[in-house]
Steps between C-alpha positions, in 0.01 A plus 500: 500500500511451882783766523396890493696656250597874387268598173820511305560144591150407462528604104835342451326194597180524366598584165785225522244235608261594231784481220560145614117384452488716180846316367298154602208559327695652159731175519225245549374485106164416638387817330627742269452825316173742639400224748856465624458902583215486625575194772817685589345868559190327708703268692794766571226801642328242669832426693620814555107637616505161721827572691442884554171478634657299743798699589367878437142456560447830580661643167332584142555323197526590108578217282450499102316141542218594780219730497625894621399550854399858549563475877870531406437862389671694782637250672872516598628168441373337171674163377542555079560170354539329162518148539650392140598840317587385133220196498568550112885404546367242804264344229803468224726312719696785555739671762391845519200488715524602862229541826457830631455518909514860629356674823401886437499741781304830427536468131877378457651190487693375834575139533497342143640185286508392148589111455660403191439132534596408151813616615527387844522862614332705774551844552344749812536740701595256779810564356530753264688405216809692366466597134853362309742728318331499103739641226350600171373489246154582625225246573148633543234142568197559347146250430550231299173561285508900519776690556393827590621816244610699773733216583603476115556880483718500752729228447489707147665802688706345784710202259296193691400176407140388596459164683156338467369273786228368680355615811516799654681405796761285264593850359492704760728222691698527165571834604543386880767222428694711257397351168333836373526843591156618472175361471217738272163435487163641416166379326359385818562286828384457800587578914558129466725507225748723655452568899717178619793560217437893588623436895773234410645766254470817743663296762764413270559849427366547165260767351155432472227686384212590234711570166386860526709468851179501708499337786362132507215500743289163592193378734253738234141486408586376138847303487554561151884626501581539158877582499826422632903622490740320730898576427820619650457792670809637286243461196186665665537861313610355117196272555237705622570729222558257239156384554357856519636527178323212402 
């Protein structure tokens, strides 16, 4: 990129261009299964690593496909990335995988994008998206392979139907393009998992947080990030203590 862009630009981009590659590698049938994974998460975080070093050299980096560098520790701006977020979903042939680009400024996500390149779709802070009108019923997503029981106890109490799907940032994007109300989940993730669809939904003006309503805090010694509630704010309370219940 010869122009300089604005770090919410650069992750519109960057996680647009690495959909793109990942969508030509998945559509190939040169490989298929693990090794199809595999190809798409090295090739994607070797992309994205390439391209930042070159346009934020002087910013930190945690991605879930390099080595942790400890010199990020303290450092202001920290790049959280996961290149191909759903490689299960990627591997199937699926649509609900996405990349992950976010830029995190003292611990919170500022500039961030999820692409959706099974469904053509990029959404950032660039230009914060506006969440559509959703009636009911109720529509919490939820993992595919474990829904967690907080999330089942409390589409128990509030009348809602659970939604499985893929990645992390599918669902929480779900939630972002009005196809679900919430997204619930706990049983274990990672800053990578969640930081990029964290600051699309915040700037979107949705709730996010910890599903005991902590807040959601990134750039730590040990990523491991185990939980995650986004909704409508007009759902935060019945939630929050429909979990607790939980």
């Amino acid at each position: 990129m010869s122009d300089i862009l604005s770090d919410h630009a650069l992750a519109h981009r960057l996680a647009e261009a690495a959909g793109e590659i990942l969508l030509a590698i998945q559509r190939s049938t040169l490989l298929d299964g693990k090794p199809l994974g595999a190809a798409g998460d090295a090739v994607a975080n070797a992309f994205i690593l390439r391209v930042l070093a070159e346009q934020r050299p002087e910013d930190f980096l945690l991605s879930e496909e390099a080595a942790p560098d400890p010199a990020r520790l303290g450092k202001r701006r920290v790049w959280i990335i996961d290149p191909l977020d759903g490689t299960r979903e990627f591997s199937e042939g699926r649509g609900d995988w996405a990349v992950h680009v976010a830029l995190t400024e003292d611990g919170l996500p500022t500039a961030s994008a999820v692409a959706l390149p099974g469904l053509g779709v990029v959404l950032s802070t660039e230009t914060p998206p506006a969440v559509p009108h959703l009636d009911n019923p109720l529509r919490f997503v939820v993992s595919r392979t474990r829904p967690p029981v907080q999330a089942e106890a409390a589409a128990k109490a509030m009348g809602a139907e659970l939604v499985p799907m893929g990645s992390a940032g599918a669902k929480t994007m779900a939630v972002v393009r009005g196809e679900a109300h919430a997204y619930i989940h706990s049983g274990g993730q990672y800053e990578w998992d969640s930081c990029a669809p964290v600051g699309v939904a915040q700037a979107a003006g949705l709730h996010v947080s910890r599903i005991d309503g902590s807040p959601l805090i990134y750039n730590r010694q040990d990523p491991y990030l185990p939980d995650l509630l986004v909704c409508r704010k007009d759902l935060v309370e019945r939630l929050l203590a429909a979990i607790a219940a939980a």
